[in-house]
C-alpha positions as CSV (number, residue, x, y, z in Angstrom):
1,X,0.0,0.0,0.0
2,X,1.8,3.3,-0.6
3,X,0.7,7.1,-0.7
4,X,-1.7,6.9,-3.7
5,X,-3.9,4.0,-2.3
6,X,-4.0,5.9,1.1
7,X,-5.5,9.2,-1.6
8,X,-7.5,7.2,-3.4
9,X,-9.5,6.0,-0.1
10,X,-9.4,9.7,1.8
11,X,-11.2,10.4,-1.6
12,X,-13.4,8.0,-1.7
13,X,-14.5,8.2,2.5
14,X,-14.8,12.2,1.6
15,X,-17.0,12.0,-0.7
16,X,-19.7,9.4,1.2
17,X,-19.2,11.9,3.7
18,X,-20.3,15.0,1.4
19,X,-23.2,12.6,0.1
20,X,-23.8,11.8,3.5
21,X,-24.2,15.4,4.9
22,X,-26.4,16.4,1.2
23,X,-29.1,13.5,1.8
24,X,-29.1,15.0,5.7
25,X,-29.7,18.7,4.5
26,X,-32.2,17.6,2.2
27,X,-34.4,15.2,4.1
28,X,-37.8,16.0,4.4
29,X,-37.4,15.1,8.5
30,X,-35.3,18.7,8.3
31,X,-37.6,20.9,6.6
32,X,-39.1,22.6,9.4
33,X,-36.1,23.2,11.7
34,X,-34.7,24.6,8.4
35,X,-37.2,27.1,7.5
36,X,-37.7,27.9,11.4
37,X,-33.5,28.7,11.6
38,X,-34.2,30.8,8.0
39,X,-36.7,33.0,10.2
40,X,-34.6,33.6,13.2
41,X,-32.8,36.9,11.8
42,X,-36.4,38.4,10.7
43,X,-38.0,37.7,14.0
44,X,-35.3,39.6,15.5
45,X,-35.6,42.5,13.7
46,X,-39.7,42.5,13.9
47,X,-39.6,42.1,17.6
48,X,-36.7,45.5,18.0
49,X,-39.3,47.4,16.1
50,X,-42.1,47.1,17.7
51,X,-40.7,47.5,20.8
52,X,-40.4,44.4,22.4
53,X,-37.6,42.4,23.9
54,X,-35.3,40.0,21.8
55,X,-35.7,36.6,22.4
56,X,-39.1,36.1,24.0
């Protein structure tokens, strides 16, 4: 076994690992901590404005 074998497999477990973490992103069991984490900045910003505290 020398250094090209030891490449080819850090390749190989890298990219299950990037496949991995793409079928996790896009499962349908994250959707809605998703688009709840895509609304945290906007809350924020409604709740300064109308005069209330952040973070309630």
């Amino acid at each position: 076994m020398d250094i090209n074998d030891l490449r080819a497999i850090a390749t190989v477990m890298l990219f299950v690992a990037f496949i991995a973490i793409v079928v996790w992103a896009y499962s349908g069991k994250r959707k809605q901590a998703f688009d709840e984490a895509a609304l945290l900045a906007v809350g924020e910003d409604d709740e300064v404005k109308r005069g209330g505290k952040v973070g309630q």
